[in-house]
C-alpha positions in Angstrom: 74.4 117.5 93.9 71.0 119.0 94.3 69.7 116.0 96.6 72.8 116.3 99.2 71.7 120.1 99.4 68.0 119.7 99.7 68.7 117.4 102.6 71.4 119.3 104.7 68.7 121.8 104.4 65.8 119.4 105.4 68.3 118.3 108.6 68.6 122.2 109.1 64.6 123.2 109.2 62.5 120.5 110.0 64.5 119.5 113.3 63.9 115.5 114.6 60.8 115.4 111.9 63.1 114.8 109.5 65.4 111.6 110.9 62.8 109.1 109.7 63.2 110.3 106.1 67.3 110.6 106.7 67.4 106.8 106.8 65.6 106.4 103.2 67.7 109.4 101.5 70.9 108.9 102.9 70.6 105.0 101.9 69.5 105.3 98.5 72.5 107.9 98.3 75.2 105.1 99.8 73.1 102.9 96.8 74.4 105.4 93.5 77.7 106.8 94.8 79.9 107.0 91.8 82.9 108.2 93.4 84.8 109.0 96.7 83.9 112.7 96.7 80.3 111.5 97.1 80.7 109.1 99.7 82.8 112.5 101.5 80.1 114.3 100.6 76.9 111.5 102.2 79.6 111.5 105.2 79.5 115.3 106.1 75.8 115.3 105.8 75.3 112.1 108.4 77.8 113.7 110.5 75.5 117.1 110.5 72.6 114.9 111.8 74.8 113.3 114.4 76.1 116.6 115.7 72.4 118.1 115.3 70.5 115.5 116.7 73.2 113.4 119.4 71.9 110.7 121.1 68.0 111.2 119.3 70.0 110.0 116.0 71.1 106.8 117.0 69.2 104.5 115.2 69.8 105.9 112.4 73.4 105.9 112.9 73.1 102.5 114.2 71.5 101.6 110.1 74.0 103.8 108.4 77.3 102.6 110.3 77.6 99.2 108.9 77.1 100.5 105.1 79.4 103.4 105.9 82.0 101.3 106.6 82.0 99.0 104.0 81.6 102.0 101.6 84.6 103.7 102.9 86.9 100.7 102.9 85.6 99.5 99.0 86.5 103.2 97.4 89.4 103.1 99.5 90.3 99.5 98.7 90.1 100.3 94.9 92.8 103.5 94.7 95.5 101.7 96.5 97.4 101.4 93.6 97.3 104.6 92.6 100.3 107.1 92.7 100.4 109.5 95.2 99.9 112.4 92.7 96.8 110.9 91.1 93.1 112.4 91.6 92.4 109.3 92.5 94.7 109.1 95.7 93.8 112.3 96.9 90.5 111.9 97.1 91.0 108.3 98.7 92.9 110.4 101.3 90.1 113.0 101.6 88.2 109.9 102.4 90.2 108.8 105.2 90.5 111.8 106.9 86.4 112.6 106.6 86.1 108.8 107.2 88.1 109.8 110.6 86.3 112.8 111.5 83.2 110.7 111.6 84.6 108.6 113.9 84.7 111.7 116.4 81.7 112.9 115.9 80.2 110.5 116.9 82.3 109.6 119.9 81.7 113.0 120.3 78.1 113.6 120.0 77.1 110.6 123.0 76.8 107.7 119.7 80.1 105.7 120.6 77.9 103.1 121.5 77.0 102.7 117.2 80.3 101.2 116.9 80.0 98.7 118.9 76.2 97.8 118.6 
């Protein structure tokens, strides 16, 4: 969508000015998701502004962690049941893996400490 592209280029050009506004966008995005490829989608951009902005990010991931979580396992929750060739499956599995690749980033990126705060 237009608004996940305006704000991987906001995180791109306006440097640290831009994490208070992150926290407003990026919520009011985890409020309207409609499927999982959005919530993929909301995940790749907070895990630009972890890798960006490391350890000056963490109260922002320390906000969005909770809510990401709960996101992830409710879309995930709901395609159980699906078969393994359904749309719906693979993007539940698309989920998991960018779910997961979260997960290192921001062990990675010196915010470990957001999953246990």
């Amino acid at each position: 969508s237009a608004t996940i592209v305006l704000l991987h280029r906001m995180v791109d050009t306006l440097r640290e000015d831009v994490l208070p506004l992150m926290g407003d966008g990026v919520g009011l995005m985890l409020s309207r998701l409609r499927s999982a490829s959005d919530l993929s989608s909301t995940i790749l951009l907070v895990d630009q502004v972890a890798c960006k902005f490391k350890a000056s990010s963490f109260a922002l991931m320390n906000s969005l962690f909770p809510v990401l979580v709960r996101k992830v396992a409710d879309f995930t929750a709901q395609n159980v049941d699906s078969g393994e060739e359904s749309e719906e499956f693979r993007e539940s599995m698309e989920l998991w893996k960018r779910y997961f690749t979260f997960l290192h980033v921001l062990l990675s990126n010196e915010l470990g400490d957001v999953m246990i705060s």
